[in-house]
N, C-alpha and C positions, 0 to 999 in steps of 0.2 A: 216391237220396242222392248229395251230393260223392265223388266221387274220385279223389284227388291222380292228375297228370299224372305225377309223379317216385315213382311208387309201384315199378313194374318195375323202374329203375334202383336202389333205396334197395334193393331184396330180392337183388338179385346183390352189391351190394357186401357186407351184411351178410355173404353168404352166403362170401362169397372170402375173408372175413376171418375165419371162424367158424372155428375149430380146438377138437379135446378137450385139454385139460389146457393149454390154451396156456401159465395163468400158474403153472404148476407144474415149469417148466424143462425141458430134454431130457429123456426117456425114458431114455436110458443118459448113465451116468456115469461116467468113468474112476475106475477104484478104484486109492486109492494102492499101491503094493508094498509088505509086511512088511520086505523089506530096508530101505526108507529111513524105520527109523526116526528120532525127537528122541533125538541124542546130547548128552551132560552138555558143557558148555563150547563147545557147537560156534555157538552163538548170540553170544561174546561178541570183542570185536576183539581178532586177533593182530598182534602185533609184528612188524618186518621181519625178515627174518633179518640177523642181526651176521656183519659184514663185519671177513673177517679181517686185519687190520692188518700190514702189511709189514715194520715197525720195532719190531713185535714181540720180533723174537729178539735185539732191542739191548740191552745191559744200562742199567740207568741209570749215569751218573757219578759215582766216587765219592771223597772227599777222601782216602782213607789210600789210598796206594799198595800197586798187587799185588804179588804174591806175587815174581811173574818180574820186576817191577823192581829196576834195579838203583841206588842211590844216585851223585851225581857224583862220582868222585874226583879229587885232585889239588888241591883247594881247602882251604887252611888259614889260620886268624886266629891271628897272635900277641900276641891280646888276651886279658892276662889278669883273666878275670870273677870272679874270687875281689876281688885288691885295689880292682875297680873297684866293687864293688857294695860292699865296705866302707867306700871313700871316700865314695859317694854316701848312705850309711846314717846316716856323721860328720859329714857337713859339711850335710846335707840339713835342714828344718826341720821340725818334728815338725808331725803329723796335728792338724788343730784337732779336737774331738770338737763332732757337732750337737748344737745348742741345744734341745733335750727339752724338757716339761714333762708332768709328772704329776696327774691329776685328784686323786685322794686318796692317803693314805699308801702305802698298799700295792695302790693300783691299776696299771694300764696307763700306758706310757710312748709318748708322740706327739711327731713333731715343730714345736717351735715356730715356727718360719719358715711353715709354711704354716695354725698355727692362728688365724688374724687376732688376735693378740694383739700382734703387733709392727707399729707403723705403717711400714709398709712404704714405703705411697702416696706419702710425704713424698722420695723419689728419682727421684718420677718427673720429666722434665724439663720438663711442662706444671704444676707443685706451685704454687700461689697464683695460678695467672693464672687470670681470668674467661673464662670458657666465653663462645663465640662465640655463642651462642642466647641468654644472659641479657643480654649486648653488646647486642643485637637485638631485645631486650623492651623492655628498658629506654630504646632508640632510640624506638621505638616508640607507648612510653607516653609519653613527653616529647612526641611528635608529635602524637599525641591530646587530652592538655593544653592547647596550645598550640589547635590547632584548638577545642578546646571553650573555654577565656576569649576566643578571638576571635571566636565565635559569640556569647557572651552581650556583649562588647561592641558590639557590630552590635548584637544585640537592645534591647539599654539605648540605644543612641544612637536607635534607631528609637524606643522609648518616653519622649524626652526631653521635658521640660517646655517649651514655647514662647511665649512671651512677648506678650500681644494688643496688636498697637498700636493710639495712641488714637484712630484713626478707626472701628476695628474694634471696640472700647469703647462707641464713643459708638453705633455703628449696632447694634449688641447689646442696650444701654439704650432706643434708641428704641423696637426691636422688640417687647421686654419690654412698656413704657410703651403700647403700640398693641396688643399682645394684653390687656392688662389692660382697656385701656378696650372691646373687644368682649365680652368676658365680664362688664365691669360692665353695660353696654349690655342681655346679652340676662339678667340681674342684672336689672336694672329694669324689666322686659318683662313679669314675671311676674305671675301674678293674684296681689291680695292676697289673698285667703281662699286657703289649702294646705289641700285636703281631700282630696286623695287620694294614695298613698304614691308613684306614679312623680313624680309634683308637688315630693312631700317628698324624692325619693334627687332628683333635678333639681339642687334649691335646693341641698343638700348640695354637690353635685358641683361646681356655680357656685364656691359659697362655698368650696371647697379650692382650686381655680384659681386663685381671686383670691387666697388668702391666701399661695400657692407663688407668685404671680407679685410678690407683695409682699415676700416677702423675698428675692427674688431679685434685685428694683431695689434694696433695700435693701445688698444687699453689696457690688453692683457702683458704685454711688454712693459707699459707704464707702471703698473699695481701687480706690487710681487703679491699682494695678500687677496685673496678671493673667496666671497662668498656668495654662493648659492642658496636659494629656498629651497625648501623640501616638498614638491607636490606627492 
């Protein structure tokens, strides 16, 4: 029977490679020490240590003067604060009291300046003039106006009524008079016995031709003066 040439070489490599427990890890195992236990808090992030501050042992500033100060001497006003603050008390104008209002009898007292109950707005130095935006609308809209009656007048003057002159009349009329007489023409062509209905819608159709072509020389014969619209 066959056998393989690479049979010797396949049995040394298995064999080189063949180990007990290969996929069951080392054999020994460092065993951890009981001393290094899981301590409580030891897993979680510490802070830096706090740097101790130089300007520390400064006191803050403070507005009443120490103890060990001593006041300026030598500095005296001979202003007296008695008659000057009585002067000012006499001659001075009395307190206006703020403008209050009350929601009910015995309710809470608010002030009225700031309850929108006083028109205030009417001080201010812009009071009756037109906002610069509605200035600008109203610009605007008159612009738009203006563009739109000039559109429809263009449009209306493009749709104006124009006037046929009588060469143009007469060669209208001929036209007319020269389509009539071919539809009278294939009008007389026709068999006289109609016995079949495309025969009969035929004749019909002739006979509307000719009766539209008839009144159509009729009115342009009637009215020397003709106007057309302008599409």
């Amino acid at each position: 029977r066959y056998i393989s040439t690479f049979r010797p070489s396949v049995k040394c490599e298995v064999a080189k490679n063949k180990a007990q427990w290969k996929t069951m890890g080392p054999a020994k195992v460092a065993v951890p020490s009981p001393k290094n236990f899981l301590q409580k808090h030891s897993k979680e992030p510490k802070l830096p240590a706090r740097k101790k501050e130089q300007d520390s042992k400064k006191l803050p500033a403070l507005s009443v003067p120490r103890r060990t100060d001593h006041p300026v001497m030598g500095i005296q006003s001979k202003k007296n604060f008695i008659n000057t603050n009585a002067v000012a008390a006499i001659t001075g104008l009395p307190k206006k009291p703020q403008p209050i209002y009350v929601d009910r009898r015995q309710g809470d007292k608010y002030l009225l300046e700031t309850s929108g109950l006083v028109p205030r707005y009417i001080k201010k130095k812009d009071y009756g003039v037109i906002p610069k935006y509605v200035t600008q609308r109203n610009e605007e809209m008159k612009r738009a106006q203006k563009e739109y009656e000039a559109g429809v007048l263009e449009h209306l003057k493009k749709r104006a009524m124009k006037r046929l002159s009588d060469e143009e009349r007469r060669s209208l009329l001929q036209g007319l008079k020269k389509n009539w007489e071919e539809v009278y023409r294939e009008f007389q062509g026709l068999s006289v016995e109609i016995d079949t209905i495309p025969k009969k819608l035929y004749k019909e159709k002739l006979e509307l031709q000719m009766k539209q072509l008839e009144h159509d020389i009729e009115v342009i014969e009637k009215h020397k003066v003709i106007y057309i619209a302008n599409e």
